[in-house]
C-alpha positions in Angstrom: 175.9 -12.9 139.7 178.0 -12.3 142.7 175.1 -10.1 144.3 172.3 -12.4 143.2 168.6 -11.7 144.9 165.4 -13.8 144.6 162.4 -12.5 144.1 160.7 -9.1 142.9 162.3 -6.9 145.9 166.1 -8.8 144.8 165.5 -8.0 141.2 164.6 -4.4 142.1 167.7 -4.1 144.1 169.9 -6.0 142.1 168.8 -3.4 138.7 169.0 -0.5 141.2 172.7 -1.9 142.0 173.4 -1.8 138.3 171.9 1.5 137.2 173.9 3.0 140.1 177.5 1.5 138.8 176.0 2.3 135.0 175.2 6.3 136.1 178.3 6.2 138.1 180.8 4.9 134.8 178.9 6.3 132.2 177.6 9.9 133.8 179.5 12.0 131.2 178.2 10.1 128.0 175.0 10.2 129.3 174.7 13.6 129.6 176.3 14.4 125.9 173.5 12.0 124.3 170.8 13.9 126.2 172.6 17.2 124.9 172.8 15.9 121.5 169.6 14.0 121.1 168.1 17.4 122.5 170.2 18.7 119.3 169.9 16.4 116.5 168.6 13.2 116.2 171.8 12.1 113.2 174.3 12.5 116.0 172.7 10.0 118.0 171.9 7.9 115.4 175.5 7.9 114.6 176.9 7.7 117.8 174.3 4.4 118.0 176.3 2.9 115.1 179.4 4.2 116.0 179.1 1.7 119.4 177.6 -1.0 117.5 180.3 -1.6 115.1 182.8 -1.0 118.6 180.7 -3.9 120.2 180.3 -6.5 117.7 183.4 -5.7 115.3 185.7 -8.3 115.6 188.7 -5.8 116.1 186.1 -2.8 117.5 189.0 -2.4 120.5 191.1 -1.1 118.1 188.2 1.1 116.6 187.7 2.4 119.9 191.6 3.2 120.9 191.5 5.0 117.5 188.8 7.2 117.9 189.8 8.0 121.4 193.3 8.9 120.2 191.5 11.0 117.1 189.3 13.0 119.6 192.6 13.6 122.3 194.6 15.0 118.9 191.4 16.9 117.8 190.7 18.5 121.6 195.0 19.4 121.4 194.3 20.9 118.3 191.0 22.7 119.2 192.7 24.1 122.5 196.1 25.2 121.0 194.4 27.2 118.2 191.8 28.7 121.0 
């Protein structure tokens, strides 16, 4: 709301401001749902679930922290047996 516009040309600019900071956050997952949607719809369609239950779970923080600290422990792993 900081950055509000009126108008078509403000509402273009305003959701060309926010796909900008979205592509410029979220690049990286991007790029592995095109890769894995290319691959196999399930993934995505668990990946879609997995961010569901993170977003509307009352404790989905701690869902998130867990996962991230699953997949750190499984790259370790992945890397040290390599």
């Amino acid at each position: 709301m900081a950055h509000w516009r009126d108008g078509p040309r403000g509402a273009f600019g305003m959701g060309a401001r926010h796909g900008a900071a979205c592509l410029g956050c979220c690049w990286l997952l991007m790029a592995l749902l095109f890769i894995g949607g290319v691959m196999n719809l399930g993934w995505i369609a668990g990946i879609a679930v997995f961010v569901a239950i993170e977003k509307l779970a009352p404790a989905g923080h701690w869902l998130s922290r867990a996962a991230g600290a699953l997949l750190v422990a499984w790259g370790v792993a992945t890397w040290l047996a390599a």
